[in-house]
GUKE-944591 format. One record per residue (C-alpha): residue in one letter; x, y, z. Coordinates in Angstrom, 3 decimals, always signed. Layout:
REM GUKE-944591
PT,resn,x,y,z
PT,a,X,Y,Z
...
***
This chain:
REM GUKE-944591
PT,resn,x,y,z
PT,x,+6.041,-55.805,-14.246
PT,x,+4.597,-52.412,-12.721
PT,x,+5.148,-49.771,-15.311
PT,x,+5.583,-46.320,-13.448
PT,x,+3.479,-43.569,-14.489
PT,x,+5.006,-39.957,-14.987
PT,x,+2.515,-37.531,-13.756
PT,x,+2.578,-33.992,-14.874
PT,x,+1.369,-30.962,-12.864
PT,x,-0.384,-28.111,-14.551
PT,x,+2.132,-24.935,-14.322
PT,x,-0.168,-22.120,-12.690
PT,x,-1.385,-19.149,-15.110
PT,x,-0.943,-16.108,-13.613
PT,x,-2.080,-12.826,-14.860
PT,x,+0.070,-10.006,-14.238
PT,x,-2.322,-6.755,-13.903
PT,x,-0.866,-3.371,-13.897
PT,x,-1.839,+0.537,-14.812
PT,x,-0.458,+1.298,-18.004
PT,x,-2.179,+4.700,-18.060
PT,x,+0.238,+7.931,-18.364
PT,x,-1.909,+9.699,-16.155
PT,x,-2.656,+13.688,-16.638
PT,x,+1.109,+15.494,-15.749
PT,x,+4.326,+15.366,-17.293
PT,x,+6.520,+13.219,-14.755
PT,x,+10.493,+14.413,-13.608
PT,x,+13.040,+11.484,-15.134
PT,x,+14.622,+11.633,-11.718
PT,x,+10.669,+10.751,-10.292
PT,x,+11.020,+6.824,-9.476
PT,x,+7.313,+7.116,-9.275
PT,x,+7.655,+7.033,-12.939
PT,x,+5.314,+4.937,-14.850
PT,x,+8.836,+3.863,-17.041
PT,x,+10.092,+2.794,-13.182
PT,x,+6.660,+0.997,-13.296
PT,x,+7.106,-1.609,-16.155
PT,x,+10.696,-2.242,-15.349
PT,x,+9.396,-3.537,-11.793
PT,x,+6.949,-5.714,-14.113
PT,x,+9.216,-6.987,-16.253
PT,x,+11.029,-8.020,-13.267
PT,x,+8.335,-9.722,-11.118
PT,x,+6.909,-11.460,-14.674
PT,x,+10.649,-12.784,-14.963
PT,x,+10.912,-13.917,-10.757
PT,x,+7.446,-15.742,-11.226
PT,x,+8.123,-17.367,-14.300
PT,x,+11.307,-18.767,-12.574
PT,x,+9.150,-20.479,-9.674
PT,x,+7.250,-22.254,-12.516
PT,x,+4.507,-20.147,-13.400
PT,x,+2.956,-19.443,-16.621
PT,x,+2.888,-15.529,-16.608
PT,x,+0.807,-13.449,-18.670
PT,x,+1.226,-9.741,-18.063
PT,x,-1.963,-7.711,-18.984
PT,x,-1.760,-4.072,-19.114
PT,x,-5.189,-1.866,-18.280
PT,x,-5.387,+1.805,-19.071
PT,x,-8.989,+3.407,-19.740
PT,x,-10.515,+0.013,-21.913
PT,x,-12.168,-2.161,-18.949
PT,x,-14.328,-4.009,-21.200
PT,x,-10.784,-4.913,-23.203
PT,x,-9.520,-5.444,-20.709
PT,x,-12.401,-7.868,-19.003
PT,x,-12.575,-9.572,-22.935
PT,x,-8.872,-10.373,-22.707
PT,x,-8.711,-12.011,-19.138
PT,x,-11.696,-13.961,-20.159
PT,x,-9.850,-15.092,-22.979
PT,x,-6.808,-15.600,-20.749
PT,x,-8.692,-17.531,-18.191
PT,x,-5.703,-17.248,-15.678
PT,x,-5.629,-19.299,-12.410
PT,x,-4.920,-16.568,-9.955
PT,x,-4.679,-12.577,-11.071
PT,x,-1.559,-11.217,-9.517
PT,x,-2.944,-7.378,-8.964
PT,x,-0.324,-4.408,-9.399
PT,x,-2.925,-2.096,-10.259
PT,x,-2.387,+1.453,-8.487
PT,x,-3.764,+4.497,-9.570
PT,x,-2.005,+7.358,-11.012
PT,x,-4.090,+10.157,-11.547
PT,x,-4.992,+12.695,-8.303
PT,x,-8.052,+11.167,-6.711
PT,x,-8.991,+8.762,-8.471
PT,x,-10.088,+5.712,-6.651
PT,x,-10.086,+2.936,-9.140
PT,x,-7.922,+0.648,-7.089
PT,x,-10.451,-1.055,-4.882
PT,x,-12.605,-0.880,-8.259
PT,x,-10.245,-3.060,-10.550
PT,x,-9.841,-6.003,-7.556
PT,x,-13.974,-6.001,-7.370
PT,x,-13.911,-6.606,-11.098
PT,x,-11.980,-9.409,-10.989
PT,x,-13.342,-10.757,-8.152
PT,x,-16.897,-10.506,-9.918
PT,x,-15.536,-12.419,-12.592
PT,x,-15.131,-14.986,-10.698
PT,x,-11.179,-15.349,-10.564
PT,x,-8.733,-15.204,-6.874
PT,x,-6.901,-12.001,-6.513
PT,x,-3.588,-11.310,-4.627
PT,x,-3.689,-8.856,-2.104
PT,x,-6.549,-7.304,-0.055
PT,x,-10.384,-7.196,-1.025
PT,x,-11.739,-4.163,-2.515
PT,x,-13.122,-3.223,+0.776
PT,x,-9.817,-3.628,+2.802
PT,x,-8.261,-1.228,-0.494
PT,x,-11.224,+1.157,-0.289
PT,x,-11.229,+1.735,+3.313
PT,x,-7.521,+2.471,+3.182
PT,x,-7.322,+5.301,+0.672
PT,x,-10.290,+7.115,+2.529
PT,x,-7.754,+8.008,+5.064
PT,x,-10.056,+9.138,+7.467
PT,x,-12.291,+6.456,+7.266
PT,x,-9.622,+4.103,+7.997
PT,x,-8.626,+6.004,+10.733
PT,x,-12.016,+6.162,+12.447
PT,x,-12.576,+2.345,+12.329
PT,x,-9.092,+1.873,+13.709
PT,x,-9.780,+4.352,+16.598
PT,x,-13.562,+2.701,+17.145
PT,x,-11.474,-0.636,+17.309
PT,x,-9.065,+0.665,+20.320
PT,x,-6.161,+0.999,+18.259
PT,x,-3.933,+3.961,+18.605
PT,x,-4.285,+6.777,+16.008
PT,x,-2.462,+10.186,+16.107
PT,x,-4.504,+12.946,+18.396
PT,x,-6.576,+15.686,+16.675
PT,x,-7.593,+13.269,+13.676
PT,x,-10.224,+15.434,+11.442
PT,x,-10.976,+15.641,+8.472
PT,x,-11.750,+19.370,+6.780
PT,x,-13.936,+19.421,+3.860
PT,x,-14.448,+23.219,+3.768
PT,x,-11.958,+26.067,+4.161
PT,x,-14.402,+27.291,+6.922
PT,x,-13.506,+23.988,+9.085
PT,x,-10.249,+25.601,+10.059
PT,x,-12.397,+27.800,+12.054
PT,x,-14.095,+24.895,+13.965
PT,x,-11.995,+23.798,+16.805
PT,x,-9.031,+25.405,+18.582
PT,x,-6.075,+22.983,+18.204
PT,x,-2.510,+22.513,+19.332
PT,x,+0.470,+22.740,+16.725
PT,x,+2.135,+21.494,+15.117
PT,x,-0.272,+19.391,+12.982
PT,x,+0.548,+17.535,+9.561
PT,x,-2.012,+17.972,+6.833
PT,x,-2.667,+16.032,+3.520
PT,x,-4.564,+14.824,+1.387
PT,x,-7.554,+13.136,+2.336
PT,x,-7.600,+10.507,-0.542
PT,x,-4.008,+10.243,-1.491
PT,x,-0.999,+7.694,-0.852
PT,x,+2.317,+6.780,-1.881
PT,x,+3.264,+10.428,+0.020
PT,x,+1.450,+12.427,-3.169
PT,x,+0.501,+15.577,-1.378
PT,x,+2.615,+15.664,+1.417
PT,x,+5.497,+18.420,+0.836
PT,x,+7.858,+20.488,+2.867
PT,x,+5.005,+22.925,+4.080
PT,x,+2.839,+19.757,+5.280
PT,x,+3.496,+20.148,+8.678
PT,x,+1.975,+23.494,+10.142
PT,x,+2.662,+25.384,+13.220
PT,x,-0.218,+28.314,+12.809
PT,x,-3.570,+28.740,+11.975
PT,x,-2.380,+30.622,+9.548
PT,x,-0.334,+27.826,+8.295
PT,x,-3.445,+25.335,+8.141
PT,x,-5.268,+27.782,+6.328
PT,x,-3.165,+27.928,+3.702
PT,x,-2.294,+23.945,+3.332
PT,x,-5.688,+23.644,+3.717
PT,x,-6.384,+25.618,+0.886
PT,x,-3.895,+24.369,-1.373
PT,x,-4.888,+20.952,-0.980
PT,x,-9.186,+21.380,-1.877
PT,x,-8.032,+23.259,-5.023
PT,x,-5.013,+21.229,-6.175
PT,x,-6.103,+18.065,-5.538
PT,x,-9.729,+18.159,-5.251
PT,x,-10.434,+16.215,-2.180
PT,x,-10.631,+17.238,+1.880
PT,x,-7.874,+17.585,+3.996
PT,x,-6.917,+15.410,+6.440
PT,x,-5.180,+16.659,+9.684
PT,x,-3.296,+14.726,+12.803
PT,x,-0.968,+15.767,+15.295
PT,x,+2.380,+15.628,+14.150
PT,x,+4.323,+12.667,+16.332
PT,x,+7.829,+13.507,+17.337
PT,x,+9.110,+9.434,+17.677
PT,x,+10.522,+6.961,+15.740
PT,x,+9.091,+5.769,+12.447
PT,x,+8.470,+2.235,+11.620
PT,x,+7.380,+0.144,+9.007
PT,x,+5.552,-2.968,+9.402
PT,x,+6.125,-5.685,+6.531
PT,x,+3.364,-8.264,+7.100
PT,x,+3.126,-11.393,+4.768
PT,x,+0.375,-14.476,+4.377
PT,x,-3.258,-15.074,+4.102
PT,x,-5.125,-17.145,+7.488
PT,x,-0.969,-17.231,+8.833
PT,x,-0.414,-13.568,+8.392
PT,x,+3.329,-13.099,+9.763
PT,x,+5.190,-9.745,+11.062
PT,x,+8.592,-8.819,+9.089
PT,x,+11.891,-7.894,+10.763
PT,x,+11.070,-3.988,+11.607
PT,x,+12.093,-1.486,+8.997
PT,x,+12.812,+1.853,+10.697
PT,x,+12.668,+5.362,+9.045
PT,x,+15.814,+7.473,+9.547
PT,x,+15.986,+11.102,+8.392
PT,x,+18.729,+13.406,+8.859
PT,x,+17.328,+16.242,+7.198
PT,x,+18.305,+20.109,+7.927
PT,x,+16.173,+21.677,+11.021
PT,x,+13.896,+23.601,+8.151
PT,x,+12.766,+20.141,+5.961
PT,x,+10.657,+18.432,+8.372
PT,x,+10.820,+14.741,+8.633
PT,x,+7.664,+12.916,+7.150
PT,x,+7.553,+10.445,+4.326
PT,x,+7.028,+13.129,+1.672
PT,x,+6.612,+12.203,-2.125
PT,x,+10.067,+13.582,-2.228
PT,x,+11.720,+11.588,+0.385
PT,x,+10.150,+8.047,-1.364
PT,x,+10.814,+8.792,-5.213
PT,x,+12.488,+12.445,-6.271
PT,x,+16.250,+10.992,-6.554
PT,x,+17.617,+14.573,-7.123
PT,x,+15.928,+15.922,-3.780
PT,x,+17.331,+16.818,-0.694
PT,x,+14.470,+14.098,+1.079
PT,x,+15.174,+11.815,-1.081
PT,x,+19.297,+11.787,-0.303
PT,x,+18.680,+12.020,+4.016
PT,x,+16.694,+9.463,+4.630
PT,x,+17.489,+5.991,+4.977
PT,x,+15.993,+2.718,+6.309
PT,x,+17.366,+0.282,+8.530
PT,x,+16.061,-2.978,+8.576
PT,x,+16.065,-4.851,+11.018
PT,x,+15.943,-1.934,+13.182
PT,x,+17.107,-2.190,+16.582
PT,x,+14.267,-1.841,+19.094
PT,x,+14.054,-3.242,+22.594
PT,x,+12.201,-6.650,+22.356
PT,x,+8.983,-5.190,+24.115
PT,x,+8.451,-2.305,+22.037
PT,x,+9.176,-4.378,+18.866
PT,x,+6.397,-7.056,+20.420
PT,x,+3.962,-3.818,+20.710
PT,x,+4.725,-2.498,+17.474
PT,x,+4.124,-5.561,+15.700
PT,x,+1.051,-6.646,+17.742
PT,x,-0.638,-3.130,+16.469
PT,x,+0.777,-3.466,+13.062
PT,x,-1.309,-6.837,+13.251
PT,x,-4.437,-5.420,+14.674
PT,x,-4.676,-2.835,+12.400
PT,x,-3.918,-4.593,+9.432
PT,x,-7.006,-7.243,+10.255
PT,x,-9.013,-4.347,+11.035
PT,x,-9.311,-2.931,+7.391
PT,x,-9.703,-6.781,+6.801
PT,x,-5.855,-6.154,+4.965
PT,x,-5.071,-9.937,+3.304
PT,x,-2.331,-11.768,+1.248
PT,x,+0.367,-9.245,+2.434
PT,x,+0.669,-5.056,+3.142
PT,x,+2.803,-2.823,+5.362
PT,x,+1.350,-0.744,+8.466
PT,x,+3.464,+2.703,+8.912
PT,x,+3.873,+3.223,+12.685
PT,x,+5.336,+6.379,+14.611
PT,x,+5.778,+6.710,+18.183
PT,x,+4.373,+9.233,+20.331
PT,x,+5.918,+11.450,+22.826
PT,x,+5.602,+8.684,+25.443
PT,x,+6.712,+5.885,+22.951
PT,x,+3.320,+4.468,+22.095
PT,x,+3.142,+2.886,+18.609
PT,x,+0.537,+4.847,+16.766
PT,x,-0.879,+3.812,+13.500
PT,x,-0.403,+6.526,+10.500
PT,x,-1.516,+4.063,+7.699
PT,x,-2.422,+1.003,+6.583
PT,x,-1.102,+0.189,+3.017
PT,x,-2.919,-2.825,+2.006
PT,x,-1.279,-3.588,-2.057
PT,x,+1.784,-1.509,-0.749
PT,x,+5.146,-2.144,-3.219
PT,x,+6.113,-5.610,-3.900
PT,x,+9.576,-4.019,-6.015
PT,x,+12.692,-6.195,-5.378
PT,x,+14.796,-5.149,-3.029
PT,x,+12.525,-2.217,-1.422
PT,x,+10.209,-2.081,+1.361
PT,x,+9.007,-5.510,+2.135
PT,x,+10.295,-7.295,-0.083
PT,x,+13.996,-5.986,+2.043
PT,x,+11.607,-6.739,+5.025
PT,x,+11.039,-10.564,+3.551
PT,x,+14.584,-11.152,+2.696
PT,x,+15.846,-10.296,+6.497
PT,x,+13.281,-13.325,+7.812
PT,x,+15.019,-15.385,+5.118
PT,x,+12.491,-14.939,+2.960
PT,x,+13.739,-14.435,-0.964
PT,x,+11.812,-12.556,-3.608
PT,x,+10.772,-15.667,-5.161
PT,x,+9.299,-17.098,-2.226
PT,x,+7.716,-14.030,-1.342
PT,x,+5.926,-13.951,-4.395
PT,x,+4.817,-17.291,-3.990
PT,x,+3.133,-16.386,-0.775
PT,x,+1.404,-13.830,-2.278
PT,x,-0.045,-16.202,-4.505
PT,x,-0.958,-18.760,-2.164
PT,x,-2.912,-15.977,+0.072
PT,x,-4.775,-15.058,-3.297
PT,x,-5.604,-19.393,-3.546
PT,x,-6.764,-19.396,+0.060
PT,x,-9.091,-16.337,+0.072
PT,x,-10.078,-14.556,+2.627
PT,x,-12.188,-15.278,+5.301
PT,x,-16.006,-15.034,+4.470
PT,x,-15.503,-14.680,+0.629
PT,x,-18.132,-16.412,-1.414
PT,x,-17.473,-16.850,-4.952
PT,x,-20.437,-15.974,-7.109
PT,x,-19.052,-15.074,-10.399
PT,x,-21.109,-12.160,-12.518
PT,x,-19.738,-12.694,-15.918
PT,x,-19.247,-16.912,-16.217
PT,x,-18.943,-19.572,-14.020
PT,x,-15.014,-20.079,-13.170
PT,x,-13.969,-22.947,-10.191
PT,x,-10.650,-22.224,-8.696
PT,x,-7.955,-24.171,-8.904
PT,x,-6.604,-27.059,-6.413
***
């Protein structure tokens, strides 16, 4: 008589990685850039990934790395799910955190450090894309000195920002210039406030898009999200830090997203097809969202590449996800699955003690 054999699978063990650090400023309770609007997204993605079978250990980090590297060796998690993002004005610890990890010899969701590097020097990012014959806004510079105003003569109006910034910190309702005046003064405000050079592009007068994209050697485009603002003549309309988290603000309560936005099928197959290229060309991985505005002759030109960009349920691409029929569960399961591929190229020599990945 053949006696059948129940075979158990070994649940995953993911650890959940996020910044616990309060940063340096006292934060508005109507700010959902809050860290308290932080750990309730954690609590919820620790909950969705627990209910697709995983083990789930969530592991704060603040300022102890070598806790924090004692505890995941302890921990000895399958994949590290990465929500690290910093939250303190120029710091650049992002790209830092996901090299660690990777030097301990454990898979990663998301991009490389390189791909997360590249993309918070925003003018870095900008000149690959331009060397790689993608389209970038006109006039892209970067001014490290007040003097640099002085350097070219350029046409208005331009947006300004911070060089080394995302999540629309630094752009405000006096970001986009029409003066020299104008630029001086932005310019000004943003080496002394935030400590970093100014970056400058002509200000596009299209449509706004954002491109969900989703998988590791499959990398797929979501259903287009478009960017609608109907904002009073004097509030310009740019994803400011206002319009994405200030509740109470005027930004924040006129603009809306549609998704799936409705775009003629050959300007949706362009916009996607750049969102793509770009998104490769920062070597982007596991899943990220390319922000795309059109220019007076309704080219798709690429503002940014946000490699980690939010994975909250409900918003941005996980809304993008759920229009391809993709749930929040599953998306997070692609995410990890992209992290147990790898990317291309990536040779695992771990620094700290030999780990093999899972099957």
């Amino acid at each position: 008589m053949l006696r059948h054999v129940k075979r158990t699978r070994k649940r995953l063990h993911v650890a959940l990685v996020y910044n616990s650090d309060l940063g340096t400023g006292q934060i508005a309770p109507e700010d959902r850039g809050s860290v308290h609007d932080l750990r309730i997204m954690i609590r919820r993605m620790a909950r969705t990934l627990r209910s697709v079978g995983y083990n789930v250990t969530v592991l704060p980090l603040a300022r102890d790395l070598f806790g924090f590297q004692r505890k995941l060796r302890r921990l000895h998690p399958d994949v590290v799910f990465n929500q690290y993002d910093d939250v303190v004005h120029g710091a650049l610890y992002e790209m830092r955190l996901a090299a660690v990890v990777r030097m301990m010899g454990y898979p990663v969701t998301g991009s490389p450090a390189l791909a997360l590097g590249l993309t918070r020097y925003k003018y870095m990012s900008a000149s690959l894309l331009h060397g790689a014959s993608i389209p970038i806004p006109p006039q892209t510079e970067l001014l490290e000195r007040l003097g640099d105003v002085d350097r070219h003569k350029r046409a208005f109006p331009l947006i300004v920002q911070p060089g080394q910034e995302h999540a629309g910190i630094g752009l405000e309702r006096d970001s986009v210039v029409y003066s020299k005046k104008a630029l001086r003064d932005k310019v000004r405000h943003i080496l002394h406030e935030y400590n970093q050079p100014a970056l400058i592009q002509a200000f596009l007068p299209g449509r706004e898009f954002n491109v969900g994209v989703v998988g590791g050697h499959r990398l797929r485009v979501m259903p287009l999200a478009e960017v609608v603002y109907d904002l009073p003549d004097d509030i310009p309309p740019i994803m400011s830090y206002a319009a994405k988290w200030v509740e109470t603000s005027l930004e924040y309560q006129n603009t809306r997203v549609e998704c799936p936005a409705q775009v003629e099928p050959e300007l949706a197959r362009q916009i996607g097809v750049t969102a793509l290229r770009a998104f490769r060309a920062v070597s982007g991985w596991g899943y990220g969202r390319v922000d795309i505005r059109l220019d007076d002759e309704d080219m798709p030109r690429v503002l940014e590449v946000n490699c980690n960009c939010c994975l909250d349920e409900g918003m941005g691409l996980a809304r993008s996800a759920e229009r391809a029929g993709i749930p929040y569960p599953q998306l997070l399961q692609l995410v990890v699955k992209a992290a147990l591929e790898g990317p291309p190229y990536d040779v695992d020599i771990p620094m700290v003690q030999p780990i093999s990945r899972p099957v």
